[in-house]
C-alpha positions as CSV (number, residue, x, y, z in Angstrom):
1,X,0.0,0.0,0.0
2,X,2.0,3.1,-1.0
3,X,-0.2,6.3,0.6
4,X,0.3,9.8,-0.4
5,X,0.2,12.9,1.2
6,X,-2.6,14.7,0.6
7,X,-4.7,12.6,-1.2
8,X,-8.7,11.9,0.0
9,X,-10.2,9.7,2.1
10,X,-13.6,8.1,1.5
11,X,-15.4,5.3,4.0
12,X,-17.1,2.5,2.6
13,X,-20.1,4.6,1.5
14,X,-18.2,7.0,0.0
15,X,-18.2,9.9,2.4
16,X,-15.7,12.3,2.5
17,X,-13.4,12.1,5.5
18,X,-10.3,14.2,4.4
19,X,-7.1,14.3,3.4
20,X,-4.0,11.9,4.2
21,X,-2.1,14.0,6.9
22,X,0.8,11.8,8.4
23,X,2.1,8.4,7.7
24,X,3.7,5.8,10.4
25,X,5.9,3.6,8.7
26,X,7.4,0.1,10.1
27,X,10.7,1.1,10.6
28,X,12.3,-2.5,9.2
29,X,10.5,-2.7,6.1
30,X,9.4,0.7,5.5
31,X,5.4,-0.4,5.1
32,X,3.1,1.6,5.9
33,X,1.3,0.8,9.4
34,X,-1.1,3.3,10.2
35,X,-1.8,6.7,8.8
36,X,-3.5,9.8,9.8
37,X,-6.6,11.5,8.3
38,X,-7.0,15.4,8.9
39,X,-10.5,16.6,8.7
40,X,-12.5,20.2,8.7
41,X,-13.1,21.8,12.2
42,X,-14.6,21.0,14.4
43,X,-14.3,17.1,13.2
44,X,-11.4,15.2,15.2
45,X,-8.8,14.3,13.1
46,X,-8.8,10.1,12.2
47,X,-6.1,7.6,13.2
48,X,-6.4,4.8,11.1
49,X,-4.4,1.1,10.5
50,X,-3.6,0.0,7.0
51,X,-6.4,-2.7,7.3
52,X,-9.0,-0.2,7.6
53,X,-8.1,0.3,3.4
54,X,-10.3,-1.0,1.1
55,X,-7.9,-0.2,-1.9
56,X,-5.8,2.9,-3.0
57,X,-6.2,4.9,-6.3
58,X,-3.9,7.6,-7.6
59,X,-6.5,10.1,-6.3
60,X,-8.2,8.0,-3.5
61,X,-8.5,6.1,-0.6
62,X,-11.7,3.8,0.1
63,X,-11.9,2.4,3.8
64,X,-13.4,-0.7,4.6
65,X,-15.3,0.6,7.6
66,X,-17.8,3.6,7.9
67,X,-17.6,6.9,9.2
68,X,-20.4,5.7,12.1
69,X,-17.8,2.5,12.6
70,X,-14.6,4.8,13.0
71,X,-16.7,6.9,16.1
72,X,-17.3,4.1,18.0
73,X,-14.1,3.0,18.2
C-alpha cells in the first residue's frame, strides 16, 4: 500500500473524510502501518491502520469501515 500525502479519504459509503495527513511507517520494512486523516473543524482528526483500506487509487483512498464505525471505536 503506498499512501500519499494529501490525497482523499472516503469510508465504505463514500463519504468524504479528508485528506491523508501523516504516515507511520514500520521502521524495518518501510510499510506503511497506520496513517493519519486530517478533517474540517470541528471534526477530530482520524487515526487509522492500514487494514481499515479497502484499496488505493492515484487520487483516492476507500476504507473498509464507515464513518459511524470509525466513532465508535
Amino acid at each position: 500500500m503506498e499512501l500519499e500525502y494529501g490525497t482523499e479519504v472516503v469510508d465504505q459509503n463514500g463519504k468524504v473524510l479528508g485528506t491523508v495527513d501523516h504516515l507511520v511507517r514500520n521502521t524495518w520494512t518501510g510499510e506503511i502501518t497506520k496513517f493519519v486523516v486530517r478533517r474540517k473543524s470541528p471534526d477530530n482528526d482520524l487515526f487509522l491502520s492500514s487494514e481499515d483500506v479497502l484499496e488505493v487509487k492515484e487520487d483516492k483512498v476507500k476504507l473498509k469501515v464507515s464513518l459511524n464505525e470509525l466513532e465508535q471505536r
